[in-house]
Every structure is written in C-alpha cells, then in structure tokens.
C-alpha positions as CSV (number, residue, x, y, z in Angstrom):
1,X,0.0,0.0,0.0
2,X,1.2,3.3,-1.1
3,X,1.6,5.8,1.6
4,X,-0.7,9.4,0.7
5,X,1.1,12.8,0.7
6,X,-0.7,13.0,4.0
7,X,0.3,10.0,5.9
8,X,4.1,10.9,4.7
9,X,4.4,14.1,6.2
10,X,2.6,13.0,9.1
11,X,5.5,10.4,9.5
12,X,8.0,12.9,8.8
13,X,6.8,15.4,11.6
14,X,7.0,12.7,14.2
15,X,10.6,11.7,13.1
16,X,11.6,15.3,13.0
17,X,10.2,15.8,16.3
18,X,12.1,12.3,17.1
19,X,14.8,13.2,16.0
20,X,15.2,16.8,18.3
21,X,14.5,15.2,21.5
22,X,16.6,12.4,21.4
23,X,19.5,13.3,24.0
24,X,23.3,14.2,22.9
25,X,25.0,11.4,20.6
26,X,26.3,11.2,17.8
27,X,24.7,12.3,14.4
28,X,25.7,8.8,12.9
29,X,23.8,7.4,16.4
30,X,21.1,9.4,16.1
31,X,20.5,9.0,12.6
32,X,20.5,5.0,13.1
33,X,17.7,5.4,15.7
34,X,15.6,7.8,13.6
35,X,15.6,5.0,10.6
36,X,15.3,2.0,12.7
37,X,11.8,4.0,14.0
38,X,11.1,5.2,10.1
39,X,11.0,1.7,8.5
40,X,9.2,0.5,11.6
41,X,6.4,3.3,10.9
42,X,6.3,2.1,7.1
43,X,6.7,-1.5,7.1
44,X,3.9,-1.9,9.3
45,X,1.9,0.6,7.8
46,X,1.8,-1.8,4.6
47,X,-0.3,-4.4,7.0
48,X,-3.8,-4.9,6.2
49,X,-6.1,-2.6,8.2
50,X,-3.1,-0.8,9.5
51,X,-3.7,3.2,10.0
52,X,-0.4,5.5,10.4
53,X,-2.9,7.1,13.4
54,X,-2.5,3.8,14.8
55,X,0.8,3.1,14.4
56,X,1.9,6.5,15.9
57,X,-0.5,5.8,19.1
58,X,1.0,3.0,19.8
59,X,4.5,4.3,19.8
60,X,3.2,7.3,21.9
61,X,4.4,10.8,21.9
62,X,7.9,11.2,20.1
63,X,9.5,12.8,23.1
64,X,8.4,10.0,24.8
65,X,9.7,7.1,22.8
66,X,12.8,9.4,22.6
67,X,13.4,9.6,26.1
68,X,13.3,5.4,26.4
69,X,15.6,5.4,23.6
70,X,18.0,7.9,25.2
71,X,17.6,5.4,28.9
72,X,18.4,2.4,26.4
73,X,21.2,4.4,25.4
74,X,22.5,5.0,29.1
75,X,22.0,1.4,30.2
76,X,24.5,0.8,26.9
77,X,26.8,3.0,27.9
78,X,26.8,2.2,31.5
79,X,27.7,-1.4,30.3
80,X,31.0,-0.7,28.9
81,X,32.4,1.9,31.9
82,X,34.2,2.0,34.7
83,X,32.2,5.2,36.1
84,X,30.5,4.6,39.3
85,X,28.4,7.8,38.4
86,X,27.4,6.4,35.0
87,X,26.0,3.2,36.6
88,X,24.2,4.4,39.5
89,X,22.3,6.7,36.7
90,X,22.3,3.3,34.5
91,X,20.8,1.6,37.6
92,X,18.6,4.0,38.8
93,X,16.5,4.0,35.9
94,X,16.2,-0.3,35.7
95,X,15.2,0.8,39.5
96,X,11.9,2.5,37.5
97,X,11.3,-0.9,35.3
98,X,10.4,-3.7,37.8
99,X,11.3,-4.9,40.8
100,X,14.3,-6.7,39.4
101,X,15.4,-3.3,37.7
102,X,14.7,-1.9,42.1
103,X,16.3,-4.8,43.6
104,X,20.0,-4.5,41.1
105,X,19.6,-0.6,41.8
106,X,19.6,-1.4,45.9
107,X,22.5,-3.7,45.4
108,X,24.6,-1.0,43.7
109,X,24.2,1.6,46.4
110,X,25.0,-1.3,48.6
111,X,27.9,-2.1,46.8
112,X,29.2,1.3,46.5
113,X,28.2,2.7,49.9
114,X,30.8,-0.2,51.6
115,X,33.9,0.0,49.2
116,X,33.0,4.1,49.4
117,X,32.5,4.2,53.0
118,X,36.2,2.0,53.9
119,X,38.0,4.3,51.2
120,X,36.9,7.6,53.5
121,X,37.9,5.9,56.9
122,X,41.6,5.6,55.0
123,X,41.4,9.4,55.5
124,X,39.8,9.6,58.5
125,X,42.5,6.9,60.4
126,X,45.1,9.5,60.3
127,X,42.5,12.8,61.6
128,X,41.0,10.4,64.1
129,X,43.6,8.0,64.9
130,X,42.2,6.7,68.1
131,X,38.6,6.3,66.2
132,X,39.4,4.4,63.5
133,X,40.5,1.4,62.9
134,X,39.4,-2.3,63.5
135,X,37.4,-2.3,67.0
136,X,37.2,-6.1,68.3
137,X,35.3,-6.8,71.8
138,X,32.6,-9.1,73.3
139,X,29.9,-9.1,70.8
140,X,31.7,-6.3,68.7
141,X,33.5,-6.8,65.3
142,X,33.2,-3.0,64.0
143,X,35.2,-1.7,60.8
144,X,35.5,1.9,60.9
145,X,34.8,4.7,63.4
146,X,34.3,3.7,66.3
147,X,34.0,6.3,69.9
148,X,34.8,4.0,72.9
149,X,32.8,4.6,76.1
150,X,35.1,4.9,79.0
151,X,35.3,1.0,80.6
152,X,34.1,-0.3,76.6
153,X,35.8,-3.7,76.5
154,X,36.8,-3.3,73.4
155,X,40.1,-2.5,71.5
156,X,41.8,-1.6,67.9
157,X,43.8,-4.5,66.9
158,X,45.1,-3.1,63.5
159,X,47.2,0.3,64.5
160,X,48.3,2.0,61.0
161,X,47.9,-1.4,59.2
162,X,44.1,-0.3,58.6
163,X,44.7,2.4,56.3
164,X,46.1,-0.2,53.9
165,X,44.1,-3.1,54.8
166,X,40.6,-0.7,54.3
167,X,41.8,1.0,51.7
168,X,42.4,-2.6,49.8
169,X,39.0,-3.7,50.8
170,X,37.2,-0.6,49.9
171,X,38.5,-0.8,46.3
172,X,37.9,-4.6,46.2
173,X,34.1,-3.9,46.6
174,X,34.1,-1.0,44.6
175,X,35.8,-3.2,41.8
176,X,33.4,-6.0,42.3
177,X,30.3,-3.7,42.2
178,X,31.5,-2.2,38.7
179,X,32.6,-5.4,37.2
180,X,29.5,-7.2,38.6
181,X,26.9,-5.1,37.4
182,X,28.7,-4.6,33.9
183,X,28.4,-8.1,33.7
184,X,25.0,-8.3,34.4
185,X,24.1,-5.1,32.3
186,X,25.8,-7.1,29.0
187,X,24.0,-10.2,29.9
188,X,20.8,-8.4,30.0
189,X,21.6,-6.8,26.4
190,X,21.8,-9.9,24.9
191,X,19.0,-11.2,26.1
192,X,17.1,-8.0,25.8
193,X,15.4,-7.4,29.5
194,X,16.1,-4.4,29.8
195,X,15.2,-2.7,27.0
196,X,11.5,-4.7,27.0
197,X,9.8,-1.2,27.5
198,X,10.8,1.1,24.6
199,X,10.4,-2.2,22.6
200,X,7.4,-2.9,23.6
201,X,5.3,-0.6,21.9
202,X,7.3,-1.1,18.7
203,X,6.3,-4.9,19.4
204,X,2.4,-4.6,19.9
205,X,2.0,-2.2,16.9
C-alpha cells in the first residue's frame, strides 16, 4: 500500500520531532535510531487494516519514545564503563522498570556505599587516629569509626595497618560492584530485559 502525501508528512513530523528530543549522541547514532523508527512506521503501515494514526498511538508521543531510547542508550553505555556515576544513573533507571530493575539498583548503592564508606575511613584513620580502625570486643567486630565509652571492652587491633588493609578492601568492593553489574548489564543486552519497554510498543504495533 502506497503511503498518501498526507500519511508521509505526518510520518515525517513525528521523526523530526524524534529526532530533536533524542539526547546528545552522535549524528551517525542518532540518525541509526531515527531509521530503525522510520522503517518500523512504514513496514507496518503496509499491513492490512493498518492506520499510520494507529501506528503513531501505539509508539506514543515522540518525546516519549525518545526519552526510552536515550535510557536504552545510558544502560549501553553504562555497560561498557568503569564510572560509578554512570552506573548508578544506568541503575537508577532499571530501579523504574520492575522490581528486578529496584532490587540491582539497591544492590549498587549497597555495593558502593561499603567499598565508598572503607576508602573515606583511609582518610579519616590519620584525623582520628584513636577512632578508627578495627574495633574487636565481646559481641563487637566493628570496621571503621568507632567512639569507645570509658570501661568499653573493646580495642583496635590493627594500628596504621588499617589504612592499607581498608583501603584494599574498599577498592575490592568497589571493583566488584563495577565489574558485577557490567556483567549483568551485557548479559541483559543480549537477552534484551532491559530494554523490554521502549520495545514494547514497537512490538504490539
């Protein structure tokens, strides 16, 4: 079926409106994205009782579907770097998809928080020397600050061998909260869970 003047430009209005509210990337990027939507639009226009009304309806508004597009994109991106920034954004929208999306999200700020939280007692150890450190007593194992009450059976056991010791732990789970959510990130890609909602309306058009 052969598309009317009408039905053309009303395809081209919603790419070009697309097109300006997808976020910063490339032109090359950008220009991929706006085709993969255009022959979408027209290939499915050619089914029987198909309306282009339709077909735009069920993609929604195009700053919508360009918004998911430009999440998609930072989920990508968030798969391939070492930024913790980049992947608590990355995370933080899954955290908006599902409860999966929520519970990979909590496990990142988790992840973080600890490997973040030793790092800063490597620079509070020499401020607060008597504070910090590793604090071992009855019914106390405590890594970090820690303000003895006069008579608190409890004692430092590492001296200035904390800084190094934290420090190494604090990058390990930093490390392993990068690497392990990049992982999981990749694997997701390839099975395509995570980008289930800007596909989805492509899907049931």
């Amino acid at each position: 079926m052969n598309l009317s003047k009408e039905q053309e430009l009303q395809i081209d209005n919603y790419l070009s409106k697309f097109r300006e509210c997808l976020p910063k990337m490339s032109i090359a990027d950008r220009e991929e994205i706006v085709r993969e939507i255009s022959v979408h639009i027209r290939e499915s226009a050619q089914e029987p009782n198909a309306s282009v009304d339709g077909i735009l309806h069920r993609l929604g508004p195009a700053a919508s579907l360009a918004s998911e597009f430009g999440n998609d994109r930072l989920i990508q991106r968030a798969s391939r770097s070492v930024s913790p920034l980049l992947i608590l954004r990355a995370t933080l929208e899954l955290a908006k998809r599902g409860v999966q999306g929520f519970a990979v999200f909590l496990g990142v700020i988790t992840g973080y928080a600890l490997g973040g939280g030793l790092l800063l007692t490597t620079i509070l150890k020499p401020i607060l020397p008597r504070q910090t450190g590793l604090w071992i007593g009855p019914g106390v194992f405590d890594f970090g600050v820690h303000f003895p009450r006069y008579g608190d059976p409890v004692h430092e056991v590492l001296g200035w061998w904390y800084i190094p010791v934290a420090f190494w732990l604090g990058s390990f789970f930093v490390w392993l909260t990068t690497y392990g959510i990049r992982k999981f990130l990749r694997r997701s890609k390839q099975r395509g869970t995570l980008f289930a909602r800007s596909q989805m309306g492509m899907n049931h058009v």
